[in-house]
Structures are given as C-alpha cells and as structure tokens.
C-alpha positions as CSV (number, residue, x, y, z in Angstrom):
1,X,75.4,89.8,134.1
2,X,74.6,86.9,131.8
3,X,71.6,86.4,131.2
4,X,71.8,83.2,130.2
5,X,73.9,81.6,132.3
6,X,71.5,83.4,135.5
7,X,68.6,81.9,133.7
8,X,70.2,77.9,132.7
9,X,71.1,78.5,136.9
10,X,67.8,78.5,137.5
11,X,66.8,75.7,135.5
12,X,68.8,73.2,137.9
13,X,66.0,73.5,140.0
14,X,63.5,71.9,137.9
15,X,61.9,72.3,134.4
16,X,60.2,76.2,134.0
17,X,57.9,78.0,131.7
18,X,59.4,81.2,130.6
19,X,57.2,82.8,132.7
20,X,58.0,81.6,136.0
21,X,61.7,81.9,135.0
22,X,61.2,85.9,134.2
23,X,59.4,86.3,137.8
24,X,62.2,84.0,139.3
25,X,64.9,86.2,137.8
26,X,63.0,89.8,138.4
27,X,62.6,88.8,142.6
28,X,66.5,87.6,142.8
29,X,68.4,89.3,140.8
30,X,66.0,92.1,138.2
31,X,64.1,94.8,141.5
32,X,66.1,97.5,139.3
33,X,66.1,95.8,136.0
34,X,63.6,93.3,135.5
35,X,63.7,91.3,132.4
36,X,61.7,92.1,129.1
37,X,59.5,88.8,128.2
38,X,61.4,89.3,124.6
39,X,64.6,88.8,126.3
40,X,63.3,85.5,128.1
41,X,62.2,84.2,125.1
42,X,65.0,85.4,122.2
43,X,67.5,84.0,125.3
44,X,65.5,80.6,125.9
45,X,65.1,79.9,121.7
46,X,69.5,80.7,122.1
47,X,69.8,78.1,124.6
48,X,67.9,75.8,123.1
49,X,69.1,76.1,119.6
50,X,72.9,75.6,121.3
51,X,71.5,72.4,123.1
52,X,72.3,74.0,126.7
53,X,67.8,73.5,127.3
54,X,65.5,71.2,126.2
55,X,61.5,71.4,125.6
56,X,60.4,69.4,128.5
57,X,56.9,70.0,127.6
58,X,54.0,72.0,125.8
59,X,51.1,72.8,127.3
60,X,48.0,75.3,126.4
61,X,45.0,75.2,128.9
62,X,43.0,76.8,126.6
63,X,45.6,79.7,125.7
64,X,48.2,80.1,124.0
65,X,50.7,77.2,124.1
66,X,53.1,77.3,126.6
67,X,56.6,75.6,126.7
68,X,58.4,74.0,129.8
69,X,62.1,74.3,129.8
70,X,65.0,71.8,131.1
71,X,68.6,72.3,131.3
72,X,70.6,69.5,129.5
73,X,73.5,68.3,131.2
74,X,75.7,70.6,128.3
75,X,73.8,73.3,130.4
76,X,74.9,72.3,133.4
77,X,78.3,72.1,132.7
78,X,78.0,75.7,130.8
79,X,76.9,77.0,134.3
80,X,79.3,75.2,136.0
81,X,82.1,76.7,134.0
82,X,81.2,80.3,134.1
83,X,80.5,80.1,137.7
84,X,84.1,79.0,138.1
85,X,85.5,82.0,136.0
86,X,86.2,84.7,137.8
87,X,84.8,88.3,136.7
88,X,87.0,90.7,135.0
89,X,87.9,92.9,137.3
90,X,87.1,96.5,135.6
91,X,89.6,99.3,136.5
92,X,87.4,101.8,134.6
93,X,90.8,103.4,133.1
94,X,89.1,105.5,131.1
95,X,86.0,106.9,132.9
96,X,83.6,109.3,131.3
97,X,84.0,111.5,134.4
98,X,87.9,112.1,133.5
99,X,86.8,112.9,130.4
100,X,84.3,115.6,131.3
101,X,86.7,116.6,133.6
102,X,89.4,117.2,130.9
103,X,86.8,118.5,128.3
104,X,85.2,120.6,130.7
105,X,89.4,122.3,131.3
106,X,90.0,122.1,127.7
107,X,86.8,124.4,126.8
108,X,86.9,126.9,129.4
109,X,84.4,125.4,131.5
110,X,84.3,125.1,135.7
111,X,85.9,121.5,136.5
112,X,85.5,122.4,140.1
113,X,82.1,122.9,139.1
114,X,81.2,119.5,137.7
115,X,83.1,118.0,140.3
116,X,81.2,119.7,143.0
117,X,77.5,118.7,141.3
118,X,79.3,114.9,140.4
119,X,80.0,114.7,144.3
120,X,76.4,116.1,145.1
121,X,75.0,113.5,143.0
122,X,77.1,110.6,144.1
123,X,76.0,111.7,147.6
124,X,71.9,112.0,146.7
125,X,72.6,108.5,145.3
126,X,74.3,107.3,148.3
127,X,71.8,108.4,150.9
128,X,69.4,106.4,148.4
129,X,70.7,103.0,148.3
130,X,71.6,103.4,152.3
131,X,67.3,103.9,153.0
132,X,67.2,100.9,150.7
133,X,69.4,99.1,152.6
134,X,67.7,99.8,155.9
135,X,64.5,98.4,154.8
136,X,65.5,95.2,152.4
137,X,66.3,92.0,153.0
138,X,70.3,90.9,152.9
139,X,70.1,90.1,148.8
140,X,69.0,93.7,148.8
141,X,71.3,94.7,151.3
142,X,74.3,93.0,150.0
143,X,73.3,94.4,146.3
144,X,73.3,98.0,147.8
145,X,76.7,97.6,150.0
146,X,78.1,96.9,146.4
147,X,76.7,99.9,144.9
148,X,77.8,102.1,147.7
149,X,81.6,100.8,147.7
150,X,81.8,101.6,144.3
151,X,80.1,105.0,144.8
152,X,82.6,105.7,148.0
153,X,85.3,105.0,145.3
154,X,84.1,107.7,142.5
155,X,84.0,109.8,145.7
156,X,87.7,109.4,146.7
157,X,88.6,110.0,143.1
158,X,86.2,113.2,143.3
159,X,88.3,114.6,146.1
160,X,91.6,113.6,144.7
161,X,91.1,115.3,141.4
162,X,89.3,118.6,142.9
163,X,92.9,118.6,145.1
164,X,94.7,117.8,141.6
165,X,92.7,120.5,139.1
166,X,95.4,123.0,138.8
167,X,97.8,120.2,137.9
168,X,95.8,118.4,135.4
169,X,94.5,121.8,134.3
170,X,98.3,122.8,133.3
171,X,99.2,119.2,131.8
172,X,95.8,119.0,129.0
173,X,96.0,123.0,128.5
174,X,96.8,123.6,124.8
C-alpha cells in the first residue's frame, strides 16, 4: 500500500492535521497496521517538499504548533494516476514455503512434516479471520475475504506438493 498516495486520497476531503489523517487512515485502512506518527509526518514533509500538499495553516492553542495540510492539484492528479494503475499482480514464483520445502528435502528433514504444521497454521489463521469476519463491518469483511482467498490458495498448493513430495524429493536430491 502507498502510503502516500492513501494519505494525499484523504486530503481531497478537506485540509487535515497529521493527526486526524493518522486516525483517518488507522479506522479505514491500519485495524492491523496502524500508522507510526513518524511515518505521518516523514511522509507529509515528502509530500510537501514534492509540491503534492500544501501548509494550509499553523496553529498552536497553547501547545505545540500544529500544521493543517491541503492537497495541491499536482496531488490530485498524483492520486488520480495511481488509482488508475493497476496493481502488479504478484505470482509469488519464488515462495519461502518452496524453499523450506526444498531445504527441508535437501537436509534430511520431514517435508511432509512442515507441510503438515504449514497447513495447521494456515488453518488456525483461517478460522481467525472467518470469527473476524462474522463480527466486522463489510471493510473488515471484504479485507478478511481477501486474506482468506489467498490463504485457500497456499492451502491448494499445500496439498498439491504433500501429493508431489516424492517427485520433487527425487528432482532436488543431490
């Protein structure tokens, strides 16, 4: 996710203190990864140093000064661009669970075995995000229904490989 691209989106509301744009960010997008203030602020001084925001105005109420931010219309069109690119789509040709797979053959190790505690995971992980979709609201849900199709794809591969073991056990042997 871009980070800076979520947060100049955000800023086409209206102007935002760095603040509000952390606990904007952190309800819609951050429940398992909520931004660092660091990263609002380092990402905001970017922004603004690459003309995409503007200081729309200071203010201190007896703390410590606080700065409103705009997106410029170089911002807008920066958002509008990468919300027209499509994502890469990752294959994930090289996954590190083919390579524990093979390392774990190549060193005399059970394959079956880390297959069998991978699956057990994926599974824990799945029953997981299926509570959490029960109880959340459709952003939740929809962000869980992604999770869990990618999850029911590691599983596939999981059973496909446990069927494959002796094969691919005979093709990395030394």
């Amino acid at each position: 996710m871009s980070i800076g691209h979520t947060l100049l989106g955000l800023l086409e509301s209206g102007p935002r203190h760095g603040y509000d744009l952390k606990r904007t960010f952190d309800e819609k997008f951050g429940q398992d990864r909520p931004l660092h203030y660091g990263q609002v602020y380092s990402t905001m001084s970017r922004l603004l140093k690459n003309g995409l925001v503007e200081v729309d105005g200071v203010e201190s109420e007896g703390g410590p000064e606080r700065k409103r931010y705009a997106i410029t219309d170089a911002g807008i069109t920066d958002v509008s661009h990468w919300l027209a690119q499509p994502e890469k789509p990752e294959p994930y040709l090289q996954s590190t669970l083919y390579t524990k797979v093979v390392l774990a053959l190549l060193t005399g190790r059970s394959a079956a075995d880390l297959l069998d505690t991978q699956r057990s995971a994926h599974l824990r992980m799945m029953r997981v995000l299926t509570d959490r979709k029960r109880q959340g609201d459709l952003a939740d849900q929809l962000i869980c229904d992604h999770a869990l199709f990618h999850l029911e794809a590691d599983l596939r591969w999981l059973e496909l490989t446990s069927a494959r073991l002796d094969q691919l056990a005979k093709v990395v042997a030394p």
